[in-house]
C-alpha positions in Angstrom: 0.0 0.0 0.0 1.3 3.4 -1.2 1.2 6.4 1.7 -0.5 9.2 0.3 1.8 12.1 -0.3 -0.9 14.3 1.1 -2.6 15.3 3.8 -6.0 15.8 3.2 -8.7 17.6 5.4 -12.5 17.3 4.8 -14.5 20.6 4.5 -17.8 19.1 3.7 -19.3 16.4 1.9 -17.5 15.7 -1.4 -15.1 19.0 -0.5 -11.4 18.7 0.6 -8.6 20.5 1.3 -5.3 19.0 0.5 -1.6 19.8 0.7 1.3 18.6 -1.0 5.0 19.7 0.5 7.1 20.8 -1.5 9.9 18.6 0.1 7.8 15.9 -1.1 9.6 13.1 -3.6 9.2 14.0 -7.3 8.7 9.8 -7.0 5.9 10.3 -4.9 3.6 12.0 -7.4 2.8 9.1 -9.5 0.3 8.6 -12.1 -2.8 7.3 -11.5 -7.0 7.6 -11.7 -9.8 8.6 -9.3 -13.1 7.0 -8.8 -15.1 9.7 -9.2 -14.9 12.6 -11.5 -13.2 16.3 -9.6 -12.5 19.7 -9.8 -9.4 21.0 -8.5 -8.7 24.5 -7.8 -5.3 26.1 -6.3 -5.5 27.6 -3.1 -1.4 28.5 -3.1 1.6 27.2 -4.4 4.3 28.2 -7.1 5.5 26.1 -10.1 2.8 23.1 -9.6 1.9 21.2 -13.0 -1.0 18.8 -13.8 -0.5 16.4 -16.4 -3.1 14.0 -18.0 -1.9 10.7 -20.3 -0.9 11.9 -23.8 -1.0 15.2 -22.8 1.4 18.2 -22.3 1.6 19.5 -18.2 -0.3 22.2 -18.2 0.6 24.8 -14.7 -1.8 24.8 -11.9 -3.0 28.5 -11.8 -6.1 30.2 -10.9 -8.5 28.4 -13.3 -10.1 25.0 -12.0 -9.2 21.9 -13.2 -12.1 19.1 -14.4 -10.3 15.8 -14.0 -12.6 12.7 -15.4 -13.1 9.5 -13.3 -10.8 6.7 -14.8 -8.2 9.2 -16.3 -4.6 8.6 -15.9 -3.1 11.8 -14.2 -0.7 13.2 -11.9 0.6 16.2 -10.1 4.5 17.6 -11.0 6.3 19.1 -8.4 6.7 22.7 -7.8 8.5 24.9 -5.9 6.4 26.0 -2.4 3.7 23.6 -1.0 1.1 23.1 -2.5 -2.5 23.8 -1.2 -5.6 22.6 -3.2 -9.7 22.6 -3.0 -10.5 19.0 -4.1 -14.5 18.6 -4.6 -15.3 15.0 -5.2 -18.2 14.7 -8.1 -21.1 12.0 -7.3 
């Protein structure tokens, strides 16, 4: 079983707040897919990247993110922690 390289705090149902140090392992952002689908949105952190299969990183900024359920993705690395809203889609 693979620790989370997160820590995650629940907001409400569905809504979570997650952050991701930036001493973390590049290693430890690996790809993978969510059950459900999600939209993402930057609360702070410089230099953060999301990246989805066959497709160029694109920077985490201030516009949200719609990741679909069963799509390969993952997080690249930045260079200040990084502190996401994370609101889970039924």
């Amino acid at each position: 079983v693979r620790m989370l390289p997160f820590d995650e705090k629940k907001i409400s149902e569905g809504l979570f707040i997650r952050k991701f140090s930036a001493d973390l392992d590049a290693e430890d952002l690996y790809w993978h897919k969510d059950r459900e689908n999600r939209i993402i949105s930057k609360i702070s952190g410089e230099g953060w990247s999301y990246q989805e299969d066959n497709k160029l990183p694109v920077p985490i900024g201030d516009e949200e993110i719609f990741i679909n359920k069963n799509t390969w993705h993952r997080i690249i690395k930045g260079s200040s922690d990084l502190v996401l809203k994370v609101a889970k889609l039924k």
